[in-house]
C-alpha atoms as one frame of an Amber mdcrd trajectory, in Angstrom:
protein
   0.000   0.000   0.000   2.923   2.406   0.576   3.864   2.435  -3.299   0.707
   3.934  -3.879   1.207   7.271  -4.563  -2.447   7.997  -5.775  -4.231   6.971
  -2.363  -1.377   9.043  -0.279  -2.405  12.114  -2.612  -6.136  11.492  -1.730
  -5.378  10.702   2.239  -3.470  14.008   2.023  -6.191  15.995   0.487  -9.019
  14.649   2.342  -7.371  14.466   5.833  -6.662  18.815   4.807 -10.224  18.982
   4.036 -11.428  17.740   7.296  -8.667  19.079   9.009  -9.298  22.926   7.707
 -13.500  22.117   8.687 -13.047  20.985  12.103 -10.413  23.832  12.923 -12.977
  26.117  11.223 -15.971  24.859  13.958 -13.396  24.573  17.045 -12.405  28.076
  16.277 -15.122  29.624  17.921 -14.227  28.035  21.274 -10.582  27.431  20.997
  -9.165  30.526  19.412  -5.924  28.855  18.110  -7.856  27.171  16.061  -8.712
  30.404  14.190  -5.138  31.360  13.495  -4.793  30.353   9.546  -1.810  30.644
   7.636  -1.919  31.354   3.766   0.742  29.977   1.305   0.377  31.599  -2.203
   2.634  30.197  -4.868   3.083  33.113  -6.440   4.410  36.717  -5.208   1.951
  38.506  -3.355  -0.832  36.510  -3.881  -1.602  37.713  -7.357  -2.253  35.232
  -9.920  -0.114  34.998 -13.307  -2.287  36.328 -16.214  -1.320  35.711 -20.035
  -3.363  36.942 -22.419  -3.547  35.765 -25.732  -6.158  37.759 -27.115  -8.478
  35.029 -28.163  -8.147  33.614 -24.436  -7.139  34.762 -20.619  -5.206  32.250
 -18.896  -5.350  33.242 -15.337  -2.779  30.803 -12.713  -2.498  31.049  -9.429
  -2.630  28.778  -5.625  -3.520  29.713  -2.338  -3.117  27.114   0.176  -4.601
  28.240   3.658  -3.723  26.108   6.751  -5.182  26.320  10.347  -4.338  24.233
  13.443  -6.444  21.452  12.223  -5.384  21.184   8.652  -1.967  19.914  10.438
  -3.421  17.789  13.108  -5.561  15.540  10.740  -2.557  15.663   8.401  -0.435
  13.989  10.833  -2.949  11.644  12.117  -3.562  11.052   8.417  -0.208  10.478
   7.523   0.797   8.217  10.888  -2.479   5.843   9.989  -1.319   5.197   6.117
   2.397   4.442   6.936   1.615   2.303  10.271  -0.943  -0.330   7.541
């Protein structure tokens, strides 16, 4: 199960997902919880436009992390590699 890199992806996205709702809900009792942390790929946030005239190709990622993003990520990640 370890050489499967698709299912680690999907743990890894999921267990964020869950992670970033349940910090969301405990954030209006714990207030940790609240604290989130943006990543942006790209400098200051902005997203990379080309234009092409006939088409507007607009890239960018923001990744935005609370307290329980990284909790269920390493409970996540400690469940796949212990199977």
């Amino acid at each position: 199960m370890r050489n499967n890199k698709g299912i680690l992806l999907l743990i890894v996205l999921a267990s964020l997902f869950a992670g970033q709702l349940a910090g969301e809900f405990l954030s209006d009792y714990i207030s940790i919880f609240g604290k989130t942390v943006n990543i942006s790929i790209l400098s200051g946030g902005a997203p990379w436009v080309l234009d092409l005239s006939f088409a507007t190709l607009t890239f960018g990622l923001v990744i935005n992390i609370n307290l329980g993003s990284i909790v269920f990520l390493i409970l996540a990640l400690a469940i796949y590699y212990r199977n």
